[in-house]
N, C-alpha and C positions, 0 to 999 in steps of 0.2 A: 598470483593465484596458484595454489598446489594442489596436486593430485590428494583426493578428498575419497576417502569410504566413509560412507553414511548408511550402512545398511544393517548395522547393530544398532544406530541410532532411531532408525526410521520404525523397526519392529517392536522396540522396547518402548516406544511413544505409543504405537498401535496398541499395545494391551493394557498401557496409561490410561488411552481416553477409552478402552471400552469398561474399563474398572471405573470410571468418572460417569460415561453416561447411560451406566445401566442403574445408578441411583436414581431411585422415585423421588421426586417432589411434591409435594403438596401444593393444592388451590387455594391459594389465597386472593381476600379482594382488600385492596386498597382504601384506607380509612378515605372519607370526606369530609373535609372542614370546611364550613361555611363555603360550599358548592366549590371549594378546590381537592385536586384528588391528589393524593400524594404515595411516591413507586419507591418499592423496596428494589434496592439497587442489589445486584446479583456478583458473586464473586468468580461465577461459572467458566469453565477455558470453554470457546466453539470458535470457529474459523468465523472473519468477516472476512470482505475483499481488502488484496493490497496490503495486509500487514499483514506481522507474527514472524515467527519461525516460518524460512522457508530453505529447499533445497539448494543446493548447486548442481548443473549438470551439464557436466561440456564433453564435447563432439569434436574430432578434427575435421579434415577436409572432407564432405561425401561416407563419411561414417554412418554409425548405426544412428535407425532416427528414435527419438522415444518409445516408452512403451505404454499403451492405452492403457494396458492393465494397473501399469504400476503411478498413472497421474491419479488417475480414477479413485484408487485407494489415500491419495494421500489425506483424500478431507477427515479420513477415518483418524486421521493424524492431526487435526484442526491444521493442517495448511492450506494454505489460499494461494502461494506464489513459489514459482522456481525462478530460477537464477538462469537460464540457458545462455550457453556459452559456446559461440562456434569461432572456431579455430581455423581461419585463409590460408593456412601454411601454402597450399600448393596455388593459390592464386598470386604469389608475392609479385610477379611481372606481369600479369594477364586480366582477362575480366573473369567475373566467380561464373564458372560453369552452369549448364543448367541443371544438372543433377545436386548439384548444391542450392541454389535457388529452389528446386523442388523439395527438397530437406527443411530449408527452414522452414518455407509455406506449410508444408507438412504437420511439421511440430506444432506451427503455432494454431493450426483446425485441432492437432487433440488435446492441447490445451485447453481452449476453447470447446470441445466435446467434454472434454473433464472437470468444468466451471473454476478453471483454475486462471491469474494473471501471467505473465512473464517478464521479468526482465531481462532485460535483453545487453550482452557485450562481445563486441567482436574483435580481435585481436590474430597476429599472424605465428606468434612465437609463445612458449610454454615453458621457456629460460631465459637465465639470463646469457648474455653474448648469443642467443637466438634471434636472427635476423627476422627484422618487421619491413615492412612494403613503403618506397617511397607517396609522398605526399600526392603524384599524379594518380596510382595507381589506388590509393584511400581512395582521392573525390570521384573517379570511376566506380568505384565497390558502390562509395553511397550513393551515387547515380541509380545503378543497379537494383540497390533496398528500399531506392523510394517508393516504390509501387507497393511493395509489403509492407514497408511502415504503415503507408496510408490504409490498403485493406485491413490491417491487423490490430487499426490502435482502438481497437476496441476491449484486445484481451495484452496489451503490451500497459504495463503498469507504468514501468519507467526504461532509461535507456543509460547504462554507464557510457562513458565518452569511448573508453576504447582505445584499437588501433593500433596505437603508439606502443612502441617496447615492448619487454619482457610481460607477461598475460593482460598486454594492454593497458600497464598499471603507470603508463607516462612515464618512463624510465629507461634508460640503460636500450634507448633506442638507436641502430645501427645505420640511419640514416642522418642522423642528427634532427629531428621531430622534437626531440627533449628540448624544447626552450619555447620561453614563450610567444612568440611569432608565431613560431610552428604550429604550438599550440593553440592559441588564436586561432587557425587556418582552416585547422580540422573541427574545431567544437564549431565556429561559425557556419562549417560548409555539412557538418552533422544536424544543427539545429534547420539549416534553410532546406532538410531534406526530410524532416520530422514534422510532420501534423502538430501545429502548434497547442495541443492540448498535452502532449506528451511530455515530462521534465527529462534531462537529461542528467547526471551526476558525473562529478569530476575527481579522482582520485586524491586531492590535497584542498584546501584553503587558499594557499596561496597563489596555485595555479587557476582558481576564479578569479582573485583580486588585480593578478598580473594580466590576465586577459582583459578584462572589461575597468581596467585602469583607473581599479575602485576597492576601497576596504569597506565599505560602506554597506551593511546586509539590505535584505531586500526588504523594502518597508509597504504596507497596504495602500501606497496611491499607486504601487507597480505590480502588486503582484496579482496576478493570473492574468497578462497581459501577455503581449507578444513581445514585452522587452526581452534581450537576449538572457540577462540577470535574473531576472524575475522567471526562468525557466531552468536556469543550471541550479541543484543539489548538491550533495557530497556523498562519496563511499570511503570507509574506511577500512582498508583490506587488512588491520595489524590495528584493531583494534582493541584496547584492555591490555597492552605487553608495557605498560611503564614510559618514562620520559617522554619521549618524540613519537612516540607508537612509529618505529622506524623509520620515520624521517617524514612521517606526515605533518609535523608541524616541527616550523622553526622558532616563533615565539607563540608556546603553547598556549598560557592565560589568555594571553589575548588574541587567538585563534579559535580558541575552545568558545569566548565570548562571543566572537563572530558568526561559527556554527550555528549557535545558542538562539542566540536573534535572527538569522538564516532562516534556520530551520523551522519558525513561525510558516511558514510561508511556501518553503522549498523542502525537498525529502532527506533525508539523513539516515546511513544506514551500512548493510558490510557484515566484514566475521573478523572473528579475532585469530591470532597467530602468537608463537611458541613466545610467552614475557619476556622481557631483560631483567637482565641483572637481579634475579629471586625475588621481582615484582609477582607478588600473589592476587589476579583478578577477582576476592574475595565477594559473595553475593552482594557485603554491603558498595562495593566499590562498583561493581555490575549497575545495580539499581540506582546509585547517583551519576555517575557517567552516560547513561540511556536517560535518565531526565532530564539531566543539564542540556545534552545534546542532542535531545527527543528524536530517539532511536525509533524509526517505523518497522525495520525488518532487521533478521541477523540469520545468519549461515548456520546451519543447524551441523554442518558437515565438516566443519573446522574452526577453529582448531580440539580436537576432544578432549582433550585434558580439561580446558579449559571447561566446556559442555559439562564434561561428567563430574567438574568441582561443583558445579552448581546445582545438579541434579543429586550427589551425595550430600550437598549443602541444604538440598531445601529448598533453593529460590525459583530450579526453573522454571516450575508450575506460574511464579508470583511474575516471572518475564515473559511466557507465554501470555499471559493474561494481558502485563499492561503493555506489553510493545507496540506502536503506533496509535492509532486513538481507540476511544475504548469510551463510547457514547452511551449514555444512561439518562431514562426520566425522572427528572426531580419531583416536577409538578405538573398538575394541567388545571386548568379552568374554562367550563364551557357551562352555554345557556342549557338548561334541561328541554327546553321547548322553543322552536322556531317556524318564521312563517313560510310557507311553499313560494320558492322562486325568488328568497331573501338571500340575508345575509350570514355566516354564523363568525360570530366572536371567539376566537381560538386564542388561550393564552399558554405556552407550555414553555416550563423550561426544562431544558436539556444540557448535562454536566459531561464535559469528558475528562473520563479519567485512568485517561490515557498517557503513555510517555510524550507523543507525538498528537497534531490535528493529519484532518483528510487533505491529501493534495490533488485529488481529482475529483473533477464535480459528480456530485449524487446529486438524482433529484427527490423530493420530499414532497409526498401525499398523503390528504387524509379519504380514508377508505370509509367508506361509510354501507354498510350492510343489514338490509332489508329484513328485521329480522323472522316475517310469513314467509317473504318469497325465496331467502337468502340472496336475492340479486346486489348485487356490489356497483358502488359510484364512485367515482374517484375524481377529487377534488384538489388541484395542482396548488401548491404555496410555494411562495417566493422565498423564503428561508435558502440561503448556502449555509453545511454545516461546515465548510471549512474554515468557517468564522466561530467557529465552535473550539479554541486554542485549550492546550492541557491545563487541569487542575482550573479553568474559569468555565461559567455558567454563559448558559446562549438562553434570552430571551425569543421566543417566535410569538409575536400579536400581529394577529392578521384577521381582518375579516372577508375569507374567500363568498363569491357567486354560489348558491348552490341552485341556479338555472339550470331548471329541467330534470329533476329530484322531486320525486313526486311523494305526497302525504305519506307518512307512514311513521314507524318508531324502530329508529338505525342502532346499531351498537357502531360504535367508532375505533379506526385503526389508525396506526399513523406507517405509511409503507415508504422505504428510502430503498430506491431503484437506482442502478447503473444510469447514467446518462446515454450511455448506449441506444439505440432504441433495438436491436437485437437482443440487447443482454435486459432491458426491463423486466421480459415476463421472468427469469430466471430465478429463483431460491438463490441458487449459489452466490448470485452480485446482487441479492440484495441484504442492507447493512442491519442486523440485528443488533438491537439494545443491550446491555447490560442489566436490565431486572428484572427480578423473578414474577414466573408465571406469566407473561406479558407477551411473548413471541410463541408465534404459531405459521403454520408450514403453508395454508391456504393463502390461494391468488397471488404464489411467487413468495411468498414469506410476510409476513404483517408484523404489527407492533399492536399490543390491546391495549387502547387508553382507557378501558374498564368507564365507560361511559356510556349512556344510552340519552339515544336526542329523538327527541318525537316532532315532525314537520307537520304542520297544521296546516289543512287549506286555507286557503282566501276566503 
């Protein structure tokens, strides 16, 4: 991890999207054919949760803590997540102080004030041959951050593994940590201290294979379990620089394959760093390398060169857009007319076209609004969209209860909230569609399925 200015990056994005969202759009309504309604998919950049472009921002020991003002702005910027990075240097033989535990706690309430995620990595050293903290002295620390984890996994997206070496990058560690026992030691005793809905990411490929004693990716009878596999991701800090992206893979094709299939499942993600050998990260190599390896987030803050080829190129807009998933209505089909205290027949499909799927659970409602009284009903479906994989289609047939829904004639929405229950009524966490005209800002954020259902008494 390098010392990163991103503050010609962050303002020159600011005047991006207010020149993007000061464009009018027009109303349009969606044809109906034979009682299916079918959505104009939208090409629009806006933050959701958990993907895109996000910051880096790291702290050393007891340093300055964030600044409200400056999380606050960022949505202005369609970001949704930071990178925070706090640095033990002065814990390396002791327990983390409490002015330090007050620091992180800290951060992660303006985060959370600022409708923004976090990830989260902790690390003792900021070079190389910079001494990192023996292995008693880690399971102490995470001892210490269980309590935060658990309070905070509400705005904590995901967790890099940490710790070990030079910016926690598994490496060039002065205890000997670098191998995989050691390794082993610390992801195990990091995961049994993380609220098991949080993924964790491991710096290499091979350093998951070597630990869990498996080249095998994680397949859908494991995953979003409490298996230790079906919980670790990847970061990739020197990512786009040519051959081995610095020594993150030893047999690339078929590391990048494992990713690939991984990455269905588990999160993938990171910033890139200075190419080898007059390797040019050109957009078209950008845009195959984030689908092959469904890219959910990248570092906005390094490396620039790299940033500003793409932005002189053309693509960044087209990588802001698709990085992580990027959920869109194809179709829907509903009864125009149902009976008070039945059932209603919902059929929609929904496309991501996205680099990446969702790795944390959202939940999925259809909103149903009174349209004399304006009162709102809200109607829970079973749907996970992280079954919703890139560039495939997600079927939802359900026929939900609408017990205790009284006559009248609804317009319908379809609302995907945080799993949270703090962060449900929220805008900010909740997941906006990709098509036009369709997303509106009432009751936390909605989706218009441009549908009206009229409930008939008994």
């Amino acid at each position: 991890m390098k010392k990163k200015n991103w503050y010609r990056i962050f303002f020159s994005g600011v005047v991006l999207c207010c020149m993007v969202s000061c464009k009018k759009s027009k109303t349009t309504t969606p044809p109906v054919v034979d009682n299916t309604i079918t959505y104009d998919i939208s090409a629009a950049i806006f933050p959701n949760p958990e993907r895109g472009f996000m910051h880096n921002m790291e702290v050393h020991s007891e340093g300055a803590p964030l600044s409200a003002t400056l999380l606050a702005s960022m949505r202005a910027q369609n970001v949704s997540m930071v990178l925070r990075f706090f640095y033990l240097e002065a814990f390396k033989d002791k327990a983390i102080g409490a002015a330090e535990l007050s620091l992180i706690q800290g951060d992660l309430d303006k985060i959370r004030v600022a409708g923004l995620k976090a990830i989260l990595r902790f690390a003792y050293t900021d070079s190389i041959g910079g001494t990192d903290a023996p292995y008693t002295i880690i399971a102490q620390h995470l001892d210490q951050l269980r309590p935060i984890f658990e309070a905070n996994k509400d705005v904590v997206a995901f967790v890099q593994a940490g710790f070990i070496g030079a910016w926690g990058e598994w490496h060039s560690s002065t205890n000997g940590l670098a191998t995989a026992d050691n390794e082993r030691q610390v992801l195990n005793k990091l995961l049994s201290v993380l609220p098991q809905e949080i993924m964790v990411q491991v710096r290499t490929p091979t350093a998951k294979q070597q630990i869990f004693n498996s080249n095998l990716p994680v397949t859908a009878d494991i995953a979003y379990t409490s298996e230790g596999r079906a919980r670790v991701g990847h970061h990739n800090d020197c990512f786009l620089t040519g051959g081995t992206d610095y020594g993150t893979y030893t047999n690339v094709t078929a590391e990048k394959q494992y990713i690939s299939d991984d990455a269905l499942y588990v999160p993938t993600g990171g910033e890139t760093c200075p190419p080898e050998n007059g390797y040019d990260p050109t957009c078209n190599e950008g845009r195959n390398e984030m689908k092959r390896l469904r890219w959910t987030y990248l570092n906005l803050d390094w490396y620039p060169a790299t940033i500003n080829e793409w932005k002189n190129s053309g693509c960044f807009d087209e990588f802001h857009t698709y990085l992580g998933y990027r959920l869109a209505l194809v179709s829907a089909k509903f009864p125009d007319q149902v009976a008070a205290n039945g059932t209603l027949a919902v059929d929609i499909s929904i496309i991501n076209k996205g680099y990446a799927p969702l790795y944390n659970k959202k939940n999925a409602y259809l909103v149903l609004k009174d349209k004399t009284s304006g009162t709102l009903y809200e109607v829970a479906l079973a749907a996970d969209l992280r079954t919703c994989k890139p560039a495939a289609t997600l079927a939802v047939s359900e026929t939900p209860a609408l017990t205790g829904i009284p006559a009248g004639t609804y317009d319908m929405y379809l609302r995907i909230a945080d799993n949270a229950a703090n962060l449900k009524p929220r805008i900010e966490y909740a997941v906006r569609l990709a098509n036009t005209d369709t997303w509106v800002e009432e009751n936390g954020g909605m989706n218009n399925l441009k549908h009206q259902l009229i409930i008939n008494k008994n």
